[in-house]
N, CA and C atoms as an extended XYZ file, in Angstrom:
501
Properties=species:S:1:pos:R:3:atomname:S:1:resname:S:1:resid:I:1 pbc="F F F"
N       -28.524      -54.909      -50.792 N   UNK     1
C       -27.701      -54.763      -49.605 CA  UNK     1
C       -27.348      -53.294      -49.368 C   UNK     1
N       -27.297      -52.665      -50.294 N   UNK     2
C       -26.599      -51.001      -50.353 CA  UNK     2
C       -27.895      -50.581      -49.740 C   UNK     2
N       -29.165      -50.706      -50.246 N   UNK     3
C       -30.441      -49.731      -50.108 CA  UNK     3
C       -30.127      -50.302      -48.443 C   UNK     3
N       -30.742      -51.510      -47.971 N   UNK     4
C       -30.685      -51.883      -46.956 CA  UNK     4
C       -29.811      -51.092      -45.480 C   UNK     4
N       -28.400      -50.740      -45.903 N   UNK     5
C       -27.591      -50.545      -45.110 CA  UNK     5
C       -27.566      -48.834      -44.983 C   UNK     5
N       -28.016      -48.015      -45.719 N   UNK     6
C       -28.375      -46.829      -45.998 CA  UNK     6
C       -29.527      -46.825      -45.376 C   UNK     6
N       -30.293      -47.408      -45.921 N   UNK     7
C       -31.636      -47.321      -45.077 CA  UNK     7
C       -31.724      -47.247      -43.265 C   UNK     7
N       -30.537      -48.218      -43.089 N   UNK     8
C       -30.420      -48.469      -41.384 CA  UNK     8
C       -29.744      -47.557      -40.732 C   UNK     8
N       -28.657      -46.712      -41.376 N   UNK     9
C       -28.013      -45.238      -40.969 CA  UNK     9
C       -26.918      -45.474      -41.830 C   UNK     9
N       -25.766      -46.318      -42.614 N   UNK    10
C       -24.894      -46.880      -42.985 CA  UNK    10
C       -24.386      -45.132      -44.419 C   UNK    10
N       -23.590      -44.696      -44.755 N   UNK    11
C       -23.561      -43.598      -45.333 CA  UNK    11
C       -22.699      -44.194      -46.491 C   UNK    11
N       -23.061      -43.616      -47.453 N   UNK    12
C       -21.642      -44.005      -48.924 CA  UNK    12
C       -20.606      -42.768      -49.116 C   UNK    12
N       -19.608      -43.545      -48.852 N   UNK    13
C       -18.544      -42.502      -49.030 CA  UNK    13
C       -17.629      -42.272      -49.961 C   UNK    13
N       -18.239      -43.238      -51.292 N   UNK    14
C       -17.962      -43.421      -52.594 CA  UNK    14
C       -18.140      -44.198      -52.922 C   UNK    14
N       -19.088      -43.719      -54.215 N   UNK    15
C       -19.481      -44.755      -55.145 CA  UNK    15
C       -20.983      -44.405      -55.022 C   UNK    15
N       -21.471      -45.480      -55.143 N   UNK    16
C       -22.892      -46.315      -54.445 CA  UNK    16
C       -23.838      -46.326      -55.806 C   UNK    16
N       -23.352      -45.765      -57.124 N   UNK    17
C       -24.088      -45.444      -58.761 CA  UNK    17
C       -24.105      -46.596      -59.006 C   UNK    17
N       -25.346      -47.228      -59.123 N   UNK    18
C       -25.899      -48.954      -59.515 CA  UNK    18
C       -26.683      -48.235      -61.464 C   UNK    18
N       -26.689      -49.317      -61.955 N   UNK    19
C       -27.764      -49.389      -63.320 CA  UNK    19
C       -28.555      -50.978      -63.531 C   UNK    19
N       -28.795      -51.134      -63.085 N   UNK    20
C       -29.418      -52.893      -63.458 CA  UNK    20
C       -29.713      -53.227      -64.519 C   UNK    20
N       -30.045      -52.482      -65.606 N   UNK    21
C       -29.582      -52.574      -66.755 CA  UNK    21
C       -28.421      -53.292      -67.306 C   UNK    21
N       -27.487      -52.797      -66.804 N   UNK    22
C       -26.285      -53.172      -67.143 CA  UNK    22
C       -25.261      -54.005      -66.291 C   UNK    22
N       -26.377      -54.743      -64.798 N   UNK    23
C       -25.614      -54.558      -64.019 CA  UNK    23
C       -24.337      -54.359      -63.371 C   UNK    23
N       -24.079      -53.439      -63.198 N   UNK    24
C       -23.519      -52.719      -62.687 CA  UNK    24
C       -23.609      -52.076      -61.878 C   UNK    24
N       -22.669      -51.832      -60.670 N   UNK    25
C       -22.808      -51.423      -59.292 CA  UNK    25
C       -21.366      -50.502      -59.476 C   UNK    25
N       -21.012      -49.321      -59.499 N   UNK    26
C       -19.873      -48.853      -58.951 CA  UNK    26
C       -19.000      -49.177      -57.703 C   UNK    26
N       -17.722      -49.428      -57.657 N   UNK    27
C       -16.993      -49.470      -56.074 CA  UNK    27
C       -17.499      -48.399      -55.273 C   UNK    27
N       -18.043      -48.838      -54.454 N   UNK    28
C       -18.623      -48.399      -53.212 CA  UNK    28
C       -17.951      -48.581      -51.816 C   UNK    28
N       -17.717      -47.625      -51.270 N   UNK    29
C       -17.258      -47.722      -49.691 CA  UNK    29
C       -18.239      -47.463      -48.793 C   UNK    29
N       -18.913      -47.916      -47.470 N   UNK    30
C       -19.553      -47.931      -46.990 CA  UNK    30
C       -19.200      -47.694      -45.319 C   UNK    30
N       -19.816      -46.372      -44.780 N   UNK    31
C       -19.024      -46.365      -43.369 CA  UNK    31
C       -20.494      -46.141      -42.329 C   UNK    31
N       -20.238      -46.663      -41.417 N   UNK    32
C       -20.817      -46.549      -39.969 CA  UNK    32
C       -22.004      -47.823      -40.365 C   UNK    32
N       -21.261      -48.759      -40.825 N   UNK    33
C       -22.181      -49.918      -41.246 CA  UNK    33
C       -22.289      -51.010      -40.240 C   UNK    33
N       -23.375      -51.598      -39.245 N   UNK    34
C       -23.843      -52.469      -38.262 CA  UNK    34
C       -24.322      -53.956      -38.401 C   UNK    34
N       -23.813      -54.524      -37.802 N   UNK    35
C       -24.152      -56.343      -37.540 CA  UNK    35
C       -25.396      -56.273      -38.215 C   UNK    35
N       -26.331      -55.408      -38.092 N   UNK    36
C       -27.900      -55.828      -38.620 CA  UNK    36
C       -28.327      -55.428      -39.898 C   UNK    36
N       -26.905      -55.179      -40.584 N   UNK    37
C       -27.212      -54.450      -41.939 CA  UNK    37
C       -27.226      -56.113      -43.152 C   UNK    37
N       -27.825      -56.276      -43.978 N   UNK    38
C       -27.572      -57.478      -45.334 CA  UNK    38
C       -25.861      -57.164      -45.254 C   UNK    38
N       -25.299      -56.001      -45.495 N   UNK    39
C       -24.093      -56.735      -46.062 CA  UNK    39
C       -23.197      -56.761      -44.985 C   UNK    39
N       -23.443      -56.530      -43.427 N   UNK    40
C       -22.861      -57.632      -42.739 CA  UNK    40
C       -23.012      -58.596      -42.358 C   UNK    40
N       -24.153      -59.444      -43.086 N   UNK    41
C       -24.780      -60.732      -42.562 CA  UNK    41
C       -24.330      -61.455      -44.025 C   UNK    41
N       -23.920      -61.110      -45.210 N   UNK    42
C       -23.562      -61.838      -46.409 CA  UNK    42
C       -22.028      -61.706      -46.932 C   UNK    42
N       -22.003      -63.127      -47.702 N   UNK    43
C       -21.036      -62.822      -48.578 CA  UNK    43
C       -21.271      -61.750      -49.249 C   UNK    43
N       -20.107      -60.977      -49.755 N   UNK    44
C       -20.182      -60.029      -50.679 CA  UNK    44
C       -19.436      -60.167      -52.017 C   UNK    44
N       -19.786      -60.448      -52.985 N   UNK    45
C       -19.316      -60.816      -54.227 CA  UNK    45
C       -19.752      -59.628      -55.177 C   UNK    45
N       -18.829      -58.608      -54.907 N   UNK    46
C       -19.359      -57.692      -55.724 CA  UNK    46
C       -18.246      -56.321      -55.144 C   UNK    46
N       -18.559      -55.304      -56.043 N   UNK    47
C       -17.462      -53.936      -55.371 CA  UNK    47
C       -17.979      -53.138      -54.290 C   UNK    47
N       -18.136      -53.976      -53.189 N   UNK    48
C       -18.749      -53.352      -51.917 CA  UNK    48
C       -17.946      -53.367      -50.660 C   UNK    48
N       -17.172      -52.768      -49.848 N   UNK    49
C       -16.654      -52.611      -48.864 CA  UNK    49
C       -16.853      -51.647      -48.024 C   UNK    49
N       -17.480      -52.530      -46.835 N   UNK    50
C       -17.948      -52.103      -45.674 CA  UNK    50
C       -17.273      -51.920      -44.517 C   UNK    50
N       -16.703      -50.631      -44.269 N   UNK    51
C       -15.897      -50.578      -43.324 CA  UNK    51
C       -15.864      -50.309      -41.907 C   UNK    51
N       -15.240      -51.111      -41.216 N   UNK    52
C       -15.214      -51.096      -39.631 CA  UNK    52
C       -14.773      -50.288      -39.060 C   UNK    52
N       -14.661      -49.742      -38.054 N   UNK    53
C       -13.401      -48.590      -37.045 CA  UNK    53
C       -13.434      -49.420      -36.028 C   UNK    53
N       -11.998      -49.567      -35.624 N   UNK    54
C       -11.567      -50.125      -34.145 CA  UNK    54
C       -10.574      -49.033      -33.506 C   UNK    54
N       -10.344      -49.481      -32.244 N   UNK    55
C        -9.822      -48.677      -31.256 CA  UNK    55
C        -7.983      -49.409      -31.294 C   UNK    55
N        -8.002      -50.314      -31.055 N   UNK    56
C        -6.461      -51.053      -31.156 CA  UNK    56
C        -6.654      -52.620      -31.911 C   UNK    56
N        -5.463      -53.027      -31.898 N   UNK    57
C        -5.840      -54.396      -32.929 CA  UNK    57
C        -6.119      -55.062      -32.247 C   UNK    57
N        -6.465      -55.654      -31.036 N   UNK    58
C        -6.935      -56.797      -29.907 CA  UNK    58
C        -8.182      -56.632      -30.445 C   UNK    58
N        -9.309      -55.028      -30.739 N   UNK    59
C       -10.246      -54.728      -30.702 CA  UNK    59
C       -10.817      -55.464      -32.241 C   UNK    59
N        -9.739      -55.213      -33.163 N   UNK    60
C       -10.619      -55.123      -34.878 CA  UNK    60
C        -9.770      -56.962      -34.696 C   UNK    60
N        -9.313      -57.561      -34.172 N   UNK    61
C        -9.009      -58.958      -33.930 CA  UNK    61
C       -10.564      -59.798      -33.521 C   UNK    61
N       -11.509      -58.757      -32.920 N   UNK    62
C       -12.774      -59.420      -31.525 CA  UNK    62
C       -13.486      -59.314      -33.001 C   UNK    62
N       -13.807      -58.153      -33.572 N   UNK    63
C       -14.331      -57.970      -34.984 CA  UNK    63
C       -14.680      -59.104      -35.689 C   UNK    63
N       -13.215      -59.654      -35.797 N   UNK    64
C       -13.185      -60.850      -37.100 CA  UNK    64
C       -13.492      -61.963      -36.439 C   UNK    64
N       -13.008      -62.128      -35.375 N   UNK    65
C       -13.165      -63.493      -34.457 CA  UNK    65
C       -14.574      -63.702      -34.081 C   UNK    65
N       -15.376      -63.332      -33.536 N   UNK    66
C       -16.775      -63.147      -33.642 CA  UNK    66
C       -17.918      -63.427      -34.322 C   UNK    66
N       -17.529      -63.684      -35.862 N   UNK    67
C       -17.968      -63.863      -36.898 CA  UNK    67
C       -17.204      -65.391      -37.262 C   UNK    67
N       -18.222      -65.594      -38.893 N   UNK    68
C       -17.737      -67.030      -39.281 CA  UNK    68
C       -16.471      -66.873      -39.782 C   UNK    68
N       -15.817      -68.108      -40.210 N   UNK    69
C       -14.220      -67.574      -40.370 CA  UNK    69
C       -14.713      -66.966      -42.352 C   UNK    69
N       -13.455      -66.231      -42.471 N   UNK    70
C       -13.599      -65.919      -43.912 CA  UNK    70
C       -13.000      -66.604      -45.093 C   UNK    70
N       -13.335      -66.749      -45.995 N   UNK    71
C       -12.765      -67.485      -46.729 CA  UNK    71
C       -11.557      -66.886      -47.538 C   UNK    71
N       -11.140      -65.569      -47.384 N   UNK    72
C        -9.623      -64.662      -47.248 CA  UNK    72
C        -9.675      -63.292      -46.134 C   UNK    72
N        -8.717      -63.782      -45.758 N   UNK    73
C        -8.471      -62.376      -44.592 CA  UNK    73
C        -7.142      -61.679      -45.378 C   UNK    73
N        -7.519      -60.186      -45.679 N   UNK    74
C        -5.960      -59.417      -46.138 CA  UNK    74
C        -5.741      -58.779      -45.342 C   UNK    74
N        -4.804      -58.316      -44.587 N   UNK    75
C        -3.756      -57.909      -43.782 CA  UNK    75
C        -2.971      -56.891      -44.890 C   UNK    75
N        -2.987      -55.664      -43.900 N   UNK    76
C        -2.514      -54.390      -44.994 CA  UNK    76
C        -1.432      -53.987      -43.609 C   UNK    76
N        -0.096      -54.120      -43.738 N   UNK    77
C         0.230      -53.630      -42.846 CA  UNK    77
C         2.172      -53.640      -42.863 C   UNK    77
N         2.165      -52.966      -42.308 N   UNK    78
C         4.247      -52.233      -42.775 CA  UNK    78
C         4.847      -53.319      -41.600 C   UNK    78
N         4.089      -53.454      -40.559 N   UNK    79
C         4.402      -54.088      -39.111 CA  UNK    79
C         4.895      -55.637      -38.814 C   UNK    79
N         5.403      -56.396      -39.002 N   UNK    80
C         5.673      -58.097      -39.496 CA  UNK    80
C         5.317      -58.277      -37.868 C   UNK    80
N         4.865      -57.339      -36.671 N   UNK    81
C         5.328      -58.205      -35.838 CA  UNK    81
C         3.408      -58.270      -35.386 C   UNK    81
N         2.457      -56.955      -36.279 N   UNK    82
C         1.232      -57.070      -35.859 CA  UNK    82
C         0.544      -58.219      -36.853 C   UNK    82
N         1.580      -57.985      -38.100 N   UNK    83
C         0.908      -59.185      -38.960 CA  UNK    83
C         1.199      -60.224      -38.410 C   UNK    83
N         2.492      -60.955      -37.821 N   UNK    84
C         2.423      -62.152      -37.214 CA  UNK    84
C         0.996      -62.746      -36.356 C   UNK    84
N         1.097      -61.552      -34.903 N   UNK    85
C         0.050      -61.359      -34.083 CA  UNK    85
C        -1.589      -61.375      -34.739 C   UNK    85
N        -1.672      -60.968      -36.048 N   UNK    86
C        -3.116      -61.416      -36.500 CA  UNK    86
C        -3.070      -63.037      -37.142 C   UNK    86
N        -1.970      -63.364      -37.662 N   UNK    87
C        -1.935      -64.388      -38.185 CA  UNK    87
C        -1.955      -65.484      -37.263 C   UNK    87
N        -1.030      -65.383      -36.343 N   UNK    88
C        -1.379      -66.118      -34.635 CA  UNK    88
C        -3.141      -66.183      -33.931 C   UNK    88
N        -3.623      -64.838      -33.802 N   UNK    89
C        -5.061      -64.983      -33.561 CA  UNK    89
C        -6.550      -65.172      -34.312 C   UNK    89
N        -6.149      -65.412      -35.728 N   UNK    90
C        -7.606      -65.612      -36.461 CA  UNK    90
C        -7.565      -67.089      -37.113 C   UNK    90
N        -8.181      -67.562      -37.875 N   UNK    91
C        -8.489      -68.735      -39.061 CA  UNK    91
C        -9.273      -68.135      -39.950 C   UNK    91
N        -8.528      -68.324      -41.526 N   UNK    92
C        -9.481      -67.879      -42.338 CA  UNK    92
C        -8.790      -69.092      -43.643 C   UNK    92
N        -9.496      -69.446      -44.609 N   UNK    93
C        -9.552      -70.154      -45.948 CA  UNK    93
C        -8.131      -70.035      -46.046 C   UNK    93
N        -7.215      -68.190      -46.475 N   UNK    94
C        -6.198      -68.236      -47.186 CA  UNK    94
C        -6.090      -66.768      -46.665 C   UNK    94
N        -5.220      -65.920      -46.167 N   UNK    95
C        -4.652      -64.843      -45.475 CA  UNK    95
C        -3.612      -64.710      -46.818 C   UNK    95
N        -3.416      -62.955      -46.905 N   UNK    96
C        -3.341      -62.380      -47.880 CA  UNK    96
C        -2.578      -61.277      -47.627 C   UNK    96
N        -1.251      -61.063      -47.308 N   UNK    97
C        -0.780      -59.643      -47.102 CA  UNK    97
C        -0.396      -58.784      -47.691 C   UNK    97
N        -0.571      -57.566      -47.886 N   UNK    98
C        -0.071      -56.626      -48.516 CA  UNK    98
C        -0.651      -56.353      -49.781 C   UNK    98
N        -1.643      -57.721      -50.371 N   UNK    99
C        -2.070      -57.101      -51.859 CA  UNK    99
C        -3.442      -58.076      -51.654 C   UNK    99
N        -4.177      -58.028      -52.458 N   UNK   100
C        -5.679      -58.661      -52.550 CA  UNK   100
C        -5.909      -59.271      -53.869 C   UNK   100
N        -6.681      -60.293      -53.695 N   UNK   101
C        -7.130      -61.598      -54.717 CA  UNK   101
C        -5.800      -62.264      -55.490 C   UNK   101
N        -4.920      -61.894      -55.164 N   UNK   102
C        -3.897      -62.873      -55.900 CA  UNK   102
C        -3.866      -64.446      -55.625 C   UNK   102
N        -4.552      -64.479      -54.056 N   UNK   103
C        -4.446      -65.931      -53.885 CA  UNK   103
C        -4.852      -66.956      -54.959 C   UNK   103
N        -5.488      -66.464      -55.802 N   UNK   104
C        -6.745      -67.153      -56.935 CA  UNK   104
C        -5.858      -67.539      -57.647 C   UNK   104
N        -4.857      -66.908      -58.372 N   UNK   105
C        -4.039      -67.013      -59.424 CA  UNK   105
C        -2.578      -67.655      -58.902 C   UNK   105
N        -2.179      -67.851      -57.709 N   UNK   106
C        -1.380      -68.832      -57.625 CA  UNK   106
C        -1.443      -69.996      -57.381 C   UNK   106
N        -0.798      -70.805      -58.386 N   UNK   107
C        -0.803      -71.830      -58.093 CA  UNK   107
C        -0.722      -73.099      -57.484 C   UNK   107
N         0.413      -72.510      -56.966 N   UNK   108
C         1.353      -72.855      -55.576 CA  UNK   108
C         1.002      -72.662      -54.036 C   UNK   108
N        -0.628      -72.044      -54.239 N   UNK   109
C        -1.071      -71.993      -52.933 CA  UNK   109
C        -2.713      -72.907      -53.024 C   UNK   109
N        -2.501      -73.592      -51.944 N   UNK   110
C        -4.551      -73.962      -51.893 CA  UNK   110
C        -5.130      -72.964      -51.702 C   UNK   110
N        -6.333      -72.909      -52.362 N   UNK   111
C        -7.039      -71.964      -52.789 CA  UNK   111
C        -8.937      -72.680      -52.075 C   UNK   111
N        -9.031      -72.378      -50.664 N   UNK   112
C       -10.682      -72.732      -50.208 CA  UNK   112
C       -10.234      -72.639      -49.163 C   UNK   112
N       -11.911      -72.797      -47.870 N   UNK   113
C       -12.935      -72.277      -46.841 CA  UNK   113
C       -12.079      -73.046      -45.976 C   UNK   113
N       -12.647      -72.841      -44.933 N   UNK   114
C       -12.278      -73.453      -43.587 CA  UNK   114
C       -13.455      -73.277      -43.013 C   UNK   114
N       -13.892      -74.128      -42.152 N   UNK   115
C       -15.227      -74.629      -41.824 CA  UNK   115
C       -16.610      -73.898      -42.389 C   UNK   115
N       -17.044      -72.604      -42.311 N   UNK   116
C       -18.717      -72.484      -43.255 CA  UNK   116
C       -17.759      -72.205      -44.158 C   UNK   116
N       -16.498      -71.390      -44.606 N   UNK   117
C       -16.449      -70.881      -45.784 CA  UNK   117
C       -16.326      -71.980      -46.872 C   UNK   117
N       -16.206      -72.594      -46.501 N   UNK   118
C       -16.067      -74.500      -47.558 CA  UNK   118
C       -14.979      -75.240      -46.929 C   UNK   118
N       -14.711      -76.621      -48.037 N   UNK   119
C       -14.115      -77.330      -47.324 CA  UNK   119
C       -13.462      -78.055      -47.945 C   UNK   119
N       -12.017      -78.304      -47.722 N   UNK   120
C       -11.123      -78.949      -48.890 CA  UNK   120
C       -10.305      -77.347      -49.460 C   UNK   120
N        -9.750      -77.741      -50.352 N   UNK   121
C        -8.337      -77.097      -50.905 CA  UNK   121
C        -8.807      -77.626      -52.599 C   UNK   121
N        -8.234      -76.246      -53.166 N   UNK   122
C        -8.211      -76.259      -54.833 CA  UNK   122
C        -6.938      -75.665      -55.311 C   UNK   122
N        -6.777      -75.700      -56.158 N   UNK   123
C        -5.833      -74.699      -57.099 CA  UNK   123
C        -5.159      -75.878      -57.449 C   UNK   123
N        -4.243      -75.809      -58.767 N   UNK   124
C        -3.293      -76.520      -59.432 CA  UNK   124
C        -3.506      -77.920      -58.958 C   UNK   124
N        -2.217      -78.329      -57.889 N   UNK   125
C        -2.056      -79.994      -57.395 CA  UNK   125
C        -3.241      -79.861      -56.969 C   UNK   125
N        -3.271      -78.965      -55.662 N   UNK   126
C        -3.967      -78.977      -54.629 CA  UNK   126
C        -5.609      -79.490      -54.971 C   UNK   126
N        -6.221      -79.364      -55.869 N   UNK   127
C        -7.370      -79.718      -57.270 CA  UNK   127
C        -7.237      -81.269      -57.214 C   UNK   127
N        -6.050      -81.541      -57.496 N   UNK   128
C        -5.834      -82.710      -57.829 CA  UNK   128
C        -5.798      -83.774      -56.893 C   UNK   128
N        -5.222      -83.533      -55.415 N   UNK   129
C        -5.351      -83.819      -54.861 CA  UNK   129
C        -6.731      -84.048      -53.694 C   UNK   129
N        -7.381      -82.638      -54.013 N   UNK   130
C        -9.186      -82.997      -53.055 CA  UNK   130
C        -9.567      -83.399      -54.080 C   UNK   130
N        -9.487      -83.633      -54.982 N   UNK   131
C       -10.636      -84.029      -56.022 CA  UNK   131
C       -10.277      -85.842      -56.291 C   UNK   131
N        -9.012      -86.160      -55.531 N   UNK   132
C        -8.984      -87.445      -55.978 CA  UNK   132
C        -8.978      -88.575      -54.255 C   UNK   132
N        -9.313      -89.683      -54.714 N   UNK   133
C        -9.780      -90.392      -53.524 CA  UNK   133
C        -8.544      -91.477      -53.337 C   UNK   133
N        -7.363      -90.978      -52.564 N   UNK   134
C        -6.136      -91.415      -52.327 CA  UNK   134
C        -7.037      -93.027      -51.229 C   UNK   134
N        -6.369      -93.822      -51.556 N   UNK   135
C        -6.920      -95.287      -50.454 CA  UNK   135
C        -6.132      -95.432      -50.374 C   UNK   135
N        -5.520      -95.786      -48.554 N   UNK   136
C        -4.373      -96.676      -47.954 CA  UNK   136
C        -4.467      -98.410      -47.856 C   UNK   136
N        -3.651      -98.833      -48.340 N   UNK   137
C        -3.743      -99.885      -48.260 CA  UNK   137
C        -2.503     -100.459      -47.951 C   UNK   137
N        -2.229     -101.439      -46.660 N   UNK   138
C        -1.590     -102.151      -46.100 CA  UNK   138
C        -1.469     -103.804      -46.125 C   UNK   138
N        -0.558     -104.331      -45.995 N   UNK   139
C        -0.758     -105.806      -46.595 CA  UNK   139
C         0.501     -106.582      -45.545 C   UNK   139
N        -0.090     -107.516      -44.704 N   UNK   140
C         1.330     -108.262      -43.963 CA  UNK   140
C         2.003     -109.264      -44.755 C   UNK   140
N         2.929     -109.286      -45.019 N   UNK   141
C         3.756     -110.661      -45.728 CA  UNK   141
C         4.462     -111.330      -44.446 C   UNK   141
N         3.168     -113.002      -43.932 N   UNK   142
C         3.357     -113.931      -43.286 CA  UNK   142
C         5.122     -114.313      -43.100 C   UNK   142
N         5.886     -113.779      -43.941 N   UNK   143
C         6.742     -114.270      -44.206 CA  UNK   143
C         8.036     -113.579      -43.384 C   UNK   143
N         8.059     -112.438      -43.303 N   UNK   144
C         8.763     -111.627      -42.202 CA  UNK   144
C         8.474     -110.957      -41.431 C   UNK   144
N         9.089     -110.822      -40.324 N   UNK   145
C         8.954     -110.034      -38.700 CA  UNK   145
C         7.562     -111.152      -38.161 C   UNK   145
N         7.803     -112.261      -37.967 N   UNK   146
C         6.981     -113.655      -37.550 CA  UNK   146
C         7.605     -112.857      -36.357 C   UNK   146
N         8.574     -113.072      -35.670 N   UNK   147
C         8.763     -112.553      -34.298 CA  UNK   147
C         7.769     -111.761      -33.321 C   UNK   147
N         7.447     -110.668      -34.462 N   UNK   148
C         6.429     -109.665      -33.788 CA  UNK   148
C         5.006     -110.321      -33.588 C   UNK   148
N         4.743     -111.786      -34.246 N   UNK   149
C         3.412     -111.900      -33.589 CA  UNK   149
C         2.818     -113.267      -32.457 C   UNK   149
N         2.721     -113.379      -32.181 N   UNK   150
C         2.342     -114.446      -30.985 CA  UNK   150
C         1.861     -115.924      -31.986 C   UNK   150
N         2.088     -116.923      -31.394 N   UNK   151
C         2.813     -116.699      -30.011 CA  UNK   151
C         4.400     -116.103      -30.498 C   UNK   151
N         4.825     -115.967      -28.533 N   UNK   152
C         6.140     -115.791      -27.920 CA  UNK   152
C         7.077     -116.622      -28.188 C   UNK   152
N         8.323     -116.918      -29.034 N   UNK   153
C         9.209     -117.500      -27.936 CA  UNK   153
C        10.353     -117.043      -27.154 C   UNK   153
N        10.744     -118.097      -26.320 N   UNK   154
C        11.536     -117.781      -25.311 CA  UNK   154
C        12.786     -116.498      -25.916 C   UNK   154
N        12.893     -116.967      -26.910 N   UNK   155
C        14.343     -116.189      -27.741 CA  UNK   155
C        13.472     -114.509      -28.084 C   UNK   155
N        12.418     -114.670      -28.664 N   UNK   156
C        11.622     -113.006      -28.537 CA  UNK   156
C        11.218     -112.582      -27.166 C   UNK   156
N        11.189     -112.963      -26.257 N   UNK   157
C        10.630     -112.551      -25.343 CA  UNK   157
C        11.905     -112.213      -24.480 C   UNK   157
N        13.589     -112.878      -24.716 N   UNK   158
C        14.504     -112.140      -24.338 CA  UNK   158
C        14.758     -110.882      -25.063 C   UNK   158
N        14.872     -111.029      -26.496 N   UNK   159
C        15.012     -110.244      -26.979 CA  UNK   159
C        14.400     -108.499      -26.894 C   UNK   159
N        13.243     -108.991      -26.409 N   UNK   160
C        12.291     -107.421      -26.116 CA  UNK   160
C        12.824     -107.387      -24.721 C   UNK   160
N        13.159     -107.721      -24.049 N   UNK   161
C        13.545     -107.241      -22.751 CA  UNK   161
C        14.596     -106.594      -22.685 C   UNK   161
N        15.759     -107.304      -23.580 N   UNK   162
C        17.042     -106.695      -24.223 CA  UNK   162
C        16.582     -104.732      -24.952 C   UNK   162
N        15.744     -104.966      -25.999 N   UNK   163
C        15.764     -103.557      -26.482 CA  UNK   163
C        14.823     -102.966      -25.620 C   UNK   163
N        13.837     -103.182      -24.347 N   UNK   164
C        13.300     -102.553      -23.798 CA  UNK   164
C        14.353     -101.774      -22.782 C   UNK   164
N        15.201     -101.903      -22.210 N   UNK   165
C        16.268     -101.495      -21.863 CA  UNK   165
C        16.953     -100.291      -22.297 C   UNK   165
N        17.159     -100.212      -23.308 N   UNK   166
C        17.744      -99.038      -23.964 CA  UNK   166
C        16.533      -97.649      -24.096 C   UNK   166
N        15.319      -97.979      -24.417 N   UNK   167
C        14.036      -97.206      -24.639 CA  UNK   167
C        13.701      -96.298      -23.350 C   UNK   167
């Protein structure tokens, strides 16, 4: 993905020292990087960040929206009222402010995709809960609220006219 995006005009602005040997890839930052590059067409599971420039946040909002949803969006920002406003306009798995990958390690939050990024919820309960096959089951007992089923009589059929009244 690095050779690829270099290759297309994409520049490293730190990092970019790979050994495959060992694999190993150094954190790499990557700028003036395009829709037609591998690592804006992939997940990236690895120390690679490819960075965008926008003009205002409506603009780096069209960015994300445009694309499939992500399976974490982080939000870096002092502003509660632009973080609201991104949190209002995107969908992503699990939104993240102010710090990165912690979502993983709490427990207390579901942890998965929203539509391509996957599907269902993990972490702690949340595990426990997609992973288990809850069945509803309902059961009438013949024996009370006979009223509610047909036939009518005269005495239910005042009666609903009575509480239809108040409704």
């Amino acid at each position: 993905m690095l050779d690829d995006a270099v290759t297309k005009g994409a520049s490293v602005t730190f990092g970019g020292k790979m050994n495959a040997d060992q694999n190993f890839i150094e954190p790499t930052v990557l700028e003036g990087v395009t829709d037609d590059m591998q690592v804006m067409q992939e997940e990236i599971f690895g120390p690679v960040l490819p960075v965008l420039t926008y003009e205002n946040l409506d603009d780096a909002l069209q960015i994300v929206n445009q694309r499939e949803k992500p399976l974490a969006l982080y939000i870096h920002s002092r502003n509660r009222q632009h973080t609201q406003y991104i949190l209002d306009h995107t969908s992503a798995g699990d939104t993240v402010i102010n710090e990165t990958m912690l979502q993983f390690v709490n427990l207390e939050l579901p942890f998965g995709g929203v539509n391509n990024s996957g599907v269902g919820k993990s972490n702690g309960f949340f595990s426990f809960q997609e992973f288990s096959n809850q069945r509803g089951v309902m059961q009438r007992d013949f024996g009370t609220m006979k009223f509610v089923y047909p036939p009518y009589t005269d005495t239910v059929k005042r009666l609903t006219k009575y509480i239809l009244k108040f409704l």
